[in-house]
C-alpha positions in Angstrom: 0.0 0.0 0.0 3.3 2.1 -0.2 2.6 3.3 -3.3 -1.3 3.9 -3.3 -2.9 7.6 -3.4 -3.9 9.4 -0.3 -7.2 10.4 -0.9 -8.1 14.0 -0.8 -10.7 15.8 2.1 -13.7 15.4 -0.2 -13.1 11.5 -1.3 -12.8 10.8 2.6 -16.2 12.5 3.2 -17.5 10.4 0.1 -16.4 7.3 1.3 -17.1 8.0 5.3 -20.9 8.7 3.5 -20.3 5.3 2.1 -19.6 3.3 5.0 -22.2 5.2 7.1 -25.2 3.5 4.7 -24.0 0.4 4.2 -23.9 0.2 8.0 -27.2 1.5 8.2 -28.3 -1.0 5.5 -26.7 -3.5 7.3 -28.1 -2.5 11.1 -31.3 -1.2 10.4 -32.6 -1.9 6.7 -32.4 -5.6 6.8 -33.8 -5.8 10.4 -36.9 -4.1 8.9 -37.2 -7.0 6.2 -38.2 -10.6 8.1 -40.8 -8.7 10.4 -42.5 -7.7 6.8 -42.3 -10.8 5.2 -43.2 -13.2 8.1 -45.8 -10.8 9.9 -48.6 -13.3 10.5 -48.8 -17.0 10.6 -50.6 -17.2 7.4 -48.5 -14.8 6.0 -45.3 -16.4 7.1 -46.8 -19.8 5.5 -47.8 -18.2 2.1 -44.3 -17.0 1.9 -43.0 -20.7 2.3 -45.6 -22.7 -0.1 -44.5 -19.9 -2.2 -40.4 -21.2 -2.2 -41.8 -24.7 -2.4 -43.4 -23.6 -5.8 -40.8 -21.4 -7.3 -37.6 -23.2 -5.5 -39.3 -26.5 -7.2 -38.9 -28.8 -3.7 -41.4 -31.2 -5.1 -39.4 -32.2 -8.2 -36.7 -32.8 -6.0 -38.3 -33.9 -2.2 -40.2 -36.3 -1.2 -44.0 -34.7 -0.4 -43.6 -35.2 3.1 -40.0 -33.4 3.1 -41.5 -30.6 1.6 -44.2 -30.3 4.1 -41.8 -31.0 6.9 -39.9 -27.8 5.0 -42.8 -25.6 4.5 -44.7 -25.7 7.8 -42.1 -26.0 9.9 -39.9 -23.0 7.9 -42.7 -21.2 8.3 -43.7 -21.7 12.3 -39.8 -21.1 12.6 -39.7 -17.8 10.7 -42.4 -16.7 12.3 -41.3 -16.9 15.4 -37.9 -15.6 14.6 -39.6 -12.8 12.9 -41.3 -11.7 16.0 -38.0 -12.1 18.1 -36.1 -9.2 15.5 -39.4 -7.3 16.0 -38.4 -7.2 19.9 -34.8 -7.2 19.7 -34.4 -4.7 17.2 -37.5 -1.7 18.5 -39.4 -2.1 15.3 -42.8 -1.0 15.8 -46.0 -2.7 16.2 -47.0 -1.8 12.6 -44.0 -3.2 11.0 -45.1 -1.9 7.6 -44.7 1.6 9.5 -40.8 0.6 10.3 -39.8 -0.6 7.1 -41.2 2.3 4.9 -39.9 4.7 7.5 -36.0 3.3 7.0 -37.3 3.2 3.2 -37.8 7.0 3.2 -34.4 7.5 5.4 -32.4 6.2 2.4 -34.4 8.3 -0.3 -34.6 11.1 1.8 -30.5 11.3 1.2 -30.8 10.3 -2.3 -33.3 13.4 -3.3 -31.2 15.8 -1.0 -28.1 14.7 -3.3 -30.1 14.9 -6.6 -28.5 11.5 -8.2 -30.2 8.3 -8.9 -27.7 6.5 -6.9 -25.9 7.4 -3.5 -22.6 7.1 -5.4 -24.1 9.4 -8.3 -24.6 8.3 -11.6 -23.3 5.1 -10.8 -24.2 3.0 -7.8 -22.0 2.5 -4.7 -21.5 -0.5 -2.6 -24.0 1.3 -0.1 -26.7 1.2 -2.8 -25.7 -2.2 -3.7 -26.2 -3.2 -0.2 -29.6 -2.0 -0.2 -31.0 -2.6 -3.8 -29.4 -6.3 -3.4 
């Protein structure tokens, strides 16, 4: 690293801006995300019968594997879903939670006027949060 660039005032500040959402993404974003998918029972069960039919478990399970799979993965998530809910303060309407961090990050992205938080070209903060 002898021979790499120091970078200037304003790259620090870009790349301290950088770090500071992917943490974000990383500590609050994702938190936001189980809660949603795996709010209710049912919902938590449509979610799995869904992976069953797009993952194609029964073309390579056994039926009873796949329930095993399905309603088991699904009384687990849900559970672990209301676990983050606790452990992480998301509020009782965990819709409310999840388009509140969803406004956070466009809030910044408006207030810099780009499409992506890296500009014109995303950043590994907005790759962290678009996937």
């Amino acid at each position: 690293m002898h021979n790499s660039v120091v970078p200037d005032e304003k790259q620090r500040i870009i790349e301290a801006e950088e770090r500071e959402w992917r943490q974000w993404a990383d500590q609050v974003l994702v938190h936001t995300l189980s809660p949603n998918v795996y709010r209710t029972a049912s919902e938590s069960l449509e979610t799995f019968k869904w992976f069953e039919e797009a993952g194609g478990w029964k073309r390579t399970f056994p039926g009873w594997e796949c329930a095993v799979m399905v309603y088991v993965g699904a009384a687990a998530m849900w559970v672990i879903a209301k676990r983050l809910k606790k452990r992480h303060n998301i509020k009782d309407d965990v819709r409310q939670s999840l388009y509140d961090a969803a406004n956070d990050w466009m809030n910044v992205i408006q207030k810099k006027g780009t499409i992506f938080l890296g500009g014109k070209k995303p950043n590994l903060a907005d790759i962290s949060v678009y996937g």
